[in-house]
N, C-alpha and C positions, 0 to 999 in steps of 0.2 A: 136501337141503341138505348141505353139505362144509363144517363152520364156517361162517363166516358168505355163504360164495360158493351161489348158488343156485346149481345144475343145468338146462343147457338140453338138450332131445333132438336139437338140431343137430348136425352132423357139428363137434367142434373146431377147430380150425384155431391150429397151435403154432409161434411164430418160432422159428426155431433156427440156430447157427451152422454151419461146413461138415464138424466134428467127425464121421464117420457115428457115431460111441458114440449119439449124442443119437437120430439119425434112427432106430435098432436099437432103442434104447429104447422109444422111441414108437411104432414100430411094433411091439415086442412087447408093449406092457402097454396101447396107446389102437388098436387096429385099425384104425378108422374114422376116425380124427385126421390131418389133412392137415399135414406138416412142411413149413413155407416159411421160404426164406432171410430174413432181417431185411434192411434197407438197407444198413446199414451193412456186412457182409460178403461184398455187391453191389457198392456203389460204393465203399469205399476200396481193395480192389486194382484198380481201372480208374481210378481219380487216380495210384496209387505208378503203371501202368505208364506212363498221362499223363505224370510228370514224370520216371520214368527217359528218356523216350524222346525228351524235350525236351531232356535233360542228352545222351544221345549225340550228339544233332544242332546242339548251341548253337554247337560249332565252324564247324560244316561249312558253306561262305559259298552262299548261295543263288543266285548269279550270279554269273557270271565275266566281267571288264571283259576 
């Protein structure tokens, strides 16, 4: 036991953001600990490049009369 969190003999598995500090961390002090990105530092830059890219194009006329 670690306070009140039990210990399981499973490989961990750690969200982490795209910092590599964090991933360096974990890989030197958890070995066996698999660092995965969270959602959130997934999908909110693939929405900002969604709406930068909606913002270049919002001019530009999709058809010419």
């Amino acid at each position: 036991m670690i306070g009140s969190l039990r210990v399981r003999s499973a490989t961990p598995t750690l969200p982490v953001d795209p910092f590599r500090g964090y991933r360096n961390a974990i890989r030197d002090r958890l070995p066996d600990a698999v660092a995965v990105l969270d959602a959130l530092h997934v999908v909110e830059p693939a929405g900002d490049a969604r709406t930068e890219a909606q913002r270049m194009t919002a001019d530009v006329p999709l058809f010419q009369a």
